[in-house]
C-alpha positions in Angstrom: -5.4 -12.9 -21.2 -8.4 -13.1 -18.9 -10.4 -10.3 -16.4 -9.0 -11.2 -13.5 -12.2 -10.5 -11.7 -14.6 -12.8 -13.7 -12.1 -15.0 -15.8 -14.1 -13.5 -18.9 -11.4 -14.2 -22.1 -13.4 -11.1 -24.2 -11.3 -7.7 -23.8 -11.4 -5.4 -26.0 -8.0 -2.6 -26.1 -9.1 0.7 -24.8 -6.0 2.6 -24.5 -2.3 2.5 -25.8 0.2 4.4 -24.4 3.3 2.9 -25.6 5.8 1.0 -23.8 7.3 2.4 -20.6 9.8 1.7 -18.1 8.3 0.9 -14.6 7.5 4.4 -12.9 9.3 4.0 -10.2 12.5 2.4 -11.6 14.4 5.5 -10.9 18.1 5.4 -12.3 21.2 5.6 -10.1 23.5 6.4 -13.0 22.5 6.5 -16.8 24.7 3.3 -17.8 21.9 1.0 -16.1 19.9 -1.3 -18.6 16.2 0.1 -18.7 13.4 -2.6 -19.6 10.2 -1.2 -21.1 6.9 -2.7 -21.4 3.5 -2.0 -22.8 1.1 0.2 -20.9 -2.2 -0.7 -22.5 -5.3 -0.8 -21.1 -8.4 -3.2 -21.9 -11.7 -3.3 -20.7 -13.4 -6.6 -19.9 -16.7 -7.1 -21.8 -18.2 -9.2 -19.0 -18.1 -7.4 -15.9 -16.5 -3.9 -17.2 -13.2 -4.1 -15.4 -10.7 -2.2 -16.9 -6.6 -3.8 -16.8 -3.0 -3.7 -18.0 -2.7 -5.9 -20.6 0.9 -6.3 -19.7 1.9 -6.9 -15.9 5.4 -6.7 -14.6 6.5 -9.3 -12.2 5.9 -7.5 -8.7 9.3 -8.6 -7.5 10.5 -5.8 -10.1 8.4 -3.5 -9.0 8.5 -3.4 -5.3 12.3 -3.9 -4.8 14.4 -2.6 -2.0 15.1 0.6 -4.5 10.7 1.1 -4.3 10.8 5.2 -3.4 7.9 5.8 -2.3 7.0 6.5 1.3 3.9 7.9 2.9 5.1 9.8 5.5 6.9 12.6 3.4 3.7 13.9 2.5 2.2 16.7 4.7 -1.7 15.8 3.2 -1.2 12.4 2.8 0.0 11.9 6.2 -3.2 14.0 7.6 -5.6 11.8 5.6 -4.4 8.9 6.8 -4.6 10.3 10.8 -8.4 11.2 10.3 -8.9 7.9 8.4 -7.7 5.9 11.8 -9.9 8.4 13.9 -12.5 7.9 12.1 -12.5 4.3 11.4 -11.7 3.8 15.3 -15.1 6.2 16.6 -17.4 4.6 14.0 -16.6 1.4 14.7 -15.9 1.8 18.5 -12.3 0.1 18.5 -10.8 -0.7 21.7 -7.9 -2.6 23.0 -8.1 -5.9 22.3 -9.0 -5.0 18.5 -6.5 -6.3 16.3 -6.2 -3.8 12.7 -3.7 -5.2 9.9 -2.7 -2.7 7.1 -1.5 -4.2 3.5 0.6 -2.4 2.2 1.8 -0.4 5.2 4.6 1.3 3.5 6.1 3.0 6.7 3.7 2.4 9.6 1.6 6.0 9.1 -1.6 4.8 9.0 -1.3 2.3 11.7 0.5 4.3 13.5 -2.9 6.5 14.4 -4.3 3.1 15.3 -1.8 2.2 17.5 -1.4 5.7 19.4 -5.1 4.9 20.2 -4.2 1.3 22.1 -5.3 -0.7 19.4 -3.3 -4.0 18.0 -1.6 -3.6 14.7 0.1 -5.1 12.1 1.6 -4.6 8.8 2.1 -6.3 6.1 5.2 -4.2 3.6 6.8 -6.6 1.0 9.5 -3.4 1.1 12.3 -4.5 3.4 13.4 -1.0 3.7 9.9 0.7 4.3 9.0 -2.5 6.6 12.0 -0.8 8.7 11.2 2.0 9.0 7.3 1.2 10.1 9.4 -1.8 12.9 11.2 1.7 14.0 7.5 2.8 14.6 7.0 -0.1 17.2 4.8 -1.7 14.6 5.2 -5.2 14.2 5.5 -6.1 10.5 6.2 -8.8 8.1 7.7 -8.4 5.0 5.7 -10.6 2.5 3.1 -9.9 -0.2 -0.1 -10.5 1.1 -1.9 -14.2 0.0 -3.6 -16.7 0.8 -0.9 -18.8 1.6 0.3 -16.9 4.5 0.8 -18.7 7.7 -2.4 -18.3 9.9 -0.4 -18.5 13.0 1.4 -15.4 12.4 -1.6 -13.0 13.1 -2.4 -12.7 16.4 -6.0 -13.3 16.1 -9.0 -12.3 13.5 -8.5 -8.8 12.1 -11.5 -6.5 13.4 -10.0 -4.0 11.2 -8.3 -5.1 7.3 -7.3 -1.8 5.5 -5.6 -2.0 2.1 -5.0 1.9 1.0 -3.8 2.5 -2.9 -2.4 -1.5 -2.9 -6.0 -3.2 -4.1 -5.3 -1.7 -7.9 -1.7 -3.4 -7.6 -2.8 -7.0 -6.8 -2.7 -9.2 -9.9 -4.6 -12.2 -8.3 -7.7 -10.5 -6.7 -8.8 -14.2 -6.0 -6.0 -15.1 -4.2 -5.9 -11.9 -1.8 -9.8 -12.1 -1.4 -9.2 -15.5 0.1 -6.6 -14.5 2.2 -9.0 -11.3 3.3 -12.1 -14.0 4.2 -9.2 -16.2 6.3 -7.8 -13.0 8.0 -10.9 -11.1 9.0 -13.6 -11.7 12.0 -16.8 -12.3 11.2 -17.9 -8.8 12.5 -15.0 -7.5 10.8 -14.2 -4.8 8.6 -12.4 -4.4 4.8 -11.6 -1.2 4.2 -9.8 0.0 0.4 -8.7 2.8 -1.1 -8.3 3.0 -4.8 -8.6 5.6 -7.9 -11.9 5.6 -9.2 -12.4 4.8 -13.4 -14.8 7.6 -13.6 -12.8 10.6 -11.9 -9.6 9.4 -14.5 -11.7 9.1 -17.9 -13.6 12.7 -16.7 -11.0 14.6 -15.5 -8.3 13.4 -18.3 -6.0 11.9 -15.8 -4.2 9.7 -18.1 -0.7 9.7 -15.7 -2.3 7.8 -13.4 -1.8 4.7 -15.8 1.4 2.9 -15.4 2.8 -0.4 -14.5 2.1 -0.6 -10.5 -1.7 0.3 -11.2 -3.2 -3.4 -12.7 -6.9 -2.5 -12.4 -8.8 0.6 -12.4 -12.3 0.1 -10.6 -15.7 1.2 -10.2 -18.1 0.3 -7.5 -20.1 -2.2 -9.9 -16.9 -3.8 -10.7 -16.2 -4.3 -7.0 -19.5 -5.0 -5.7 -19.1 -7.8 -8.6 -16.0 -9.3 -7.1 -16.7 -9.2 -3.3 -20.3 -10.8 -3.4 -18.6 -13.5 -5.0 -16.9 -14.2 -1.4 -19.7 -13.7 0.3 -19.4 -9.9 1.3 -21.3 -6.9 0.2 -20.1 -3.0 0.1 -22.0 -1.2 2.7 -20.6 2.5 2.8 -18.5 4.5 0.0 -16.9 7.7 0.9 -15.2 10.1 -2.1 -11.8 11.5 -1.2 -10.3 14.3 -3.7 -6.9 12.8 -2.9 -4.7 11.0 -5.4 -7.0 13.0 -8.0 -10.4 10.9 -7.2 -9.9 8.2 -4.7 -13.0 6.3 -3.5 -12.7 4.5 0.0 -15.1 1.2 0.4 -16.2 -0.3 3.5 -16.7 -4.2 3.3 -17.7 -6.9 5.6 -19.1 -10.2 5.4 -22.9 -10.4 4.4 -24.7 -11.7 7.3 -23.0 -8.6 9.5 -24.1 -6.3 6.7 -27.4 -6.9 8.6 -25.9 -4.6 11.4 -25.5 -1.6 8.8 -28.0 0.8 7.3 -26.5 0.4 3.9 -27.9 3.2 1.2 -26.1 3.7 -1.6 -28.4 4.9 -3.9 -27.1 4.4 -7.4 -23.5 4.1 -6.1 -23.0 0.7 -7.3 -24.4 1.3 -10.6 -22.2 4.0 -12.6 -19.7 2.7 -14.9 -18.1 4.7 -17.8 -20.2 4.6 -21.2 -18.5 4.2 -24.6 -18.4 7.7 -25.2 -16.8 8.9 -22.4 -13.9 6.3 -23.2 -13.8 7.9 -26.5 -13.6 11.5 -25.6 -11.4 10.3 -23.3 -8.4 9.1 -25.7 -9.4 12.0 -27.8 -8.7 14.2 -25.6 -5.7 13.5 -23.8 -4.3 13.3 -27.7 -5.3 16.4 -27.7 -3.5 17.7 -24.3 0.2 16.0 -25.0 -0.1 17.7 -27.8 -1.1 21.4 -26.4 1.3 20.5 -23.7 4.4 19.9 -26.4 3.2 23.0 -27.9 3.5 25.0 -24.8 6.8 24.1 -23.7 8.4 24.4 -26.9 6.7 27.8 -27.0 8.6 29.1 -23.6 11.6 26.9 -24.7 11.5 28.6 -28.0 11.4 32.4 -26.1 14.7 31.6 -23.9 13.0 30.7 -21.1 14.0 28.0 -18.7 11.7 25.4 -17.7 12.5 22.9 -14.3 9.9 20.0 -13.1 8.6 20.0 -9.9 8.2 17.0 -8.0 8.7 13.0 -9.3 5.7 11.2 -8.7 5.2 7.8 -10.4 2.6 9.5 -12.5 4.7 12.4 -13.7 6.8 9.3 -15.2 4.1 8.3 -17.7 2.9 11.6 -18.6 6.9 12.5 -19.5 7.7 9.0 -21.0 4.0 9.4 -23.2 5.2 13.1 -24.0 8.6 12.3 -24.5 10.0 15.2 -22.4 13.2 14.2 -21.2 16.1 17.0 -20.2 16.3 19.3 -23.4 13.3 20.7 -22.3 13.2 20.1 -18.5 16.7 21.1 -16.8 16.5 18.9 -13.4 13.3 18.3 -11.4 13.3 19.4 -8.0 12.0 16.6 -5.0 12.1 16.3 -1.3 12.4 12.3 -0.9 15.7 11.2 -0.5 15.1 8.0 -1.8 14.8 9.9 -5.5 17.2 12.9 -5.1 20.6 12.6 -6.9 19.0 9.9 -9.6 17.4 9.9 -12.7 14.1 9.8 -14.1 13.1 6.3 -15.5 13.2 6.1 -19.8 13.5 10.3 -20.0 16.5 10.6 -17.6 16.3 13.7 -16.2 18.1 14.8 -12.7 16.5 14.9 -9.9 18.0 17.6 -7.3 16.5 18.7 -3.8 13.9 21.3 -3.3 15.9 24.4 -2.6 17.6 24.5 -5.7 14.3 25.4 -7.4 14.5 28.8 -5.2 18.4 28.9 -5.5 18.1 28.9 -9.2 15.0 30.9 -10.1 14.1 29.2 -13.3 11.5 30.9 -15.5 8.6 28.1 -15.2 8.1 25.1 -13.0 6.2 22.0 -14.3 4.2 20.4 -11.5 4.2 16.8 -11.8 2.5 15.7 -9.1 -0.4 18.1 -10.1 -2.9 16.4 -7.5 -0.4 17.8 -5.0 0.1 21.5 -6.4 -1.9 23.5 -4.3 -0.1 22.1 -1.5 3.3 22.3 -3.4 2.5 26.1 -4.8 2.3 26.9 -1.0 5.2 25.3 0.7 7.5 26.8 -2.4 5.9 29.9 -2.2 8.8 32.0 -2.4 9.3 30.8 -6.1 5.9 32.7 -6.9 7.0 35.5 -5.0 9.8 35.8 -7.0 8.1 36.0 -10.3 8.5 32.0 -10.7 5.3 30.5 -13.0 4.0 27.2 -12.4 2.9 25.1 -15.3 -0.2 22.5 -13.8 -0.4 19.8 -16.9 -3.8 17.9 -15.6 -6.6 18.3 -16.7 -5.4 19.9 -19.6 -1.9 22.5 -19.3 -2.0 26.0 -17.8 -0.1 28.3 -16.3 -0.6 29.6 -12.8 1.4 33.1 -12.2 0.3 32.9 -8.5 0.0 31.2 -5.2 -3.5 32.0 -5.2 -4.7 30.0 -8.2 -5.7 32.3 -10.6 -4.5 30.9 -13.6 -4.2 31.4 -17.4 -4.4 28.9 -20.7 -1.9 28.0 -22.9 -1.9 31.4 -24.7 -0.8 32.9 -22.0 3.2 32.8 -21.9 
């Protein structure tokens, strides 16, 4: 195994959480064969990038049966709108300016682009979600991004590249940095997305681990990889979203020259040893507060339902080992998930309403980085004396819509 950033052989294993089942690999009935497979993480003793060990073949993971799509998220889909105004008024788009989105799921980022008269493109190896973004009017080819594309497809250089939550997926960074440098104008613009290393070891956010996510970044590491393509970060902007998302502007270095760039120590943080440590210490120490607690309201006669089946409520369930003697169904508003299974704990997943049609006595939100939003669009639930258990950063219960909120003594 090498660091897939600087080829360096010396990893050392940072964290184990087992072996898992892809997180998105949701079941269509319980009689289909589950494959699991490590999710360890190592950190690369040359450059500090931090990896799976382990990495599923992406034709597994992005299938046609791939549930995830952007547009059923109220907050996601508003991020995304002020992310194409703002890239189109700092950068003065106009007509003739060609943006490309990797990754496109189904067209909503470009989608703001192209309202605004600007020429887009997507790139979704998803056949289904490619659809649905063609349904948009957005042309888009359904490929993994390379190298190896054919140049004549793209109607010109790319003034705009953006490749939102897909840079930690991409197993050859080489290979899709060379394709970026053959794709993008020389006064062009890279733009990424992607969970920072230092909001996920500080805040405990352990879930976001699984299969999908290969690297986990910080602006060193980056700045690392893209001057050795000739391009330099020149702007980073911090996003709460996802849980700690940091968004990087790139170009090419000679138009850096056009760009006040002032990043103050930005490029130079990178988790210490002892925040690694405290950080396997303590998320020990949460799975086991958060067993505690559910057993606890089990134990009473109380009935507990999750809420919401993000890819990252997979790991923290699989890791905990909560599977549907504790959790009855988990409630979800995607229709690409509701009516199957959870992947390795095989819990049912049912549609929102029956959350307010059943009244259990405490819902789990597992898409925690989504709760506020979720506590308010199921407020009735509260209303109705319903409890909300929030797991990350460490378990609580919230007994209302406002966000007061009590520990794990609290039942």
């Amino acid at each position: 195994m090498k660091c897939r950033i600087c080829y360096n052989e010396n990893l050392k294993m940072f964290l184990s959480l087992g072996y898992h089942p892809p997180s998105d690999a949701f079941l269509s009935n319980l009689t289909e064969p589950e494959t699991h497979y490590p999710l360890t993480v190592y950190e690369c003793a040359g450059c500090g990038l931090f990896q799976l060990g382990y990495v599923v073949p992406k034709e597994i993971l992005y299938n046609d049966k791939y549930p995830y799509e952007t547009g059923m998220n109220v907050d996601g889909v508003k991020h995304f709108r002020e992310l194409a105004e703002s890239v189109i008024n700092q950068f003065h788009l106009g007509h003739n300016d060609l943006v490309v989105d990797i990754g496109s799921n189904d067209g909503t980022l470009l989608s703001g682009f192209k309202e605004s008269g600007c020429k887009v493109l997507g790139i979704e190896p998803v056949k289904q979600l490619a659809e649905k973004s063609k349904e948009k009017g957005i042309d888009t080819y359904s490929w993994f991004f390379s190298s190896l594309m054919p140049e004549p497809l793209f109607i010109g250089k790319a003034k705009i590249i953006t490749a939102t939550n897909v840079f930690a997926h991409v197993d050859d960074l080489h290979d899709f940095m060379e394709g970026i440098d053959k794709l993008l104008a020389d006064n062009g613009i890279f733009i990424i997305e992607a969970p920072y290393i230092g909001d996920l070891l500080e805040n405990f956010e352990f879930d976001t681990i699984y299969h999908e996510h290969l690297s986990y970044f910080s602006p060193k590491v980056l700045h690392n990889l893209f001057k050795q393509f000739g391009m330099v970060i020149f702007k980073i902007d911090k996003f709460p979203i996802h849980g700690g998302t940091y968004r990087y502007y790139v170009c090419k270095k000679p138009y850096s020259e056009m760009f006040k760039i002032n990043l103050g120590n930005g490029l130079g943080y990178h988790p210490d040893t002892s925040t690694c440590s405290a950080f396997v210490e303590k998320i020990e120490k949460n799975r086991e507060e958060l067993i505690w607690l559910l057993r606890s309201i089990k134990m009473k006669g109380k009935r507990i339902v999750g809420v919401s089946a993000p890819a990252k409520g997979n790991t923290l369930l699989n890791y905990c080992k909560i599977g549907p003697e504790t959790l009855d169904y988990i409630t979800e508003k995607s229709d690409l998930k509701i009516g199957k299974y959870t992947p390795g704990t095989h819990i049912p997943i049912v549609p929102d309403s029956k959350l307010l049609e059943d009244m259990p006595d405490y819902a789990l939100i597992l898409a925690w980085n989504w709760s506020e939003q979720i506590m308010n669009n199921l407020k009735a639930y509260t209303d109705k004396g319903g409890k909300w258990i929030v797991p990350i950063p460490e378990p609580h219960i919230i007994r209302t819509g406002a966000g007061a909120w009590v520990g794990i003594d609290g039942l």
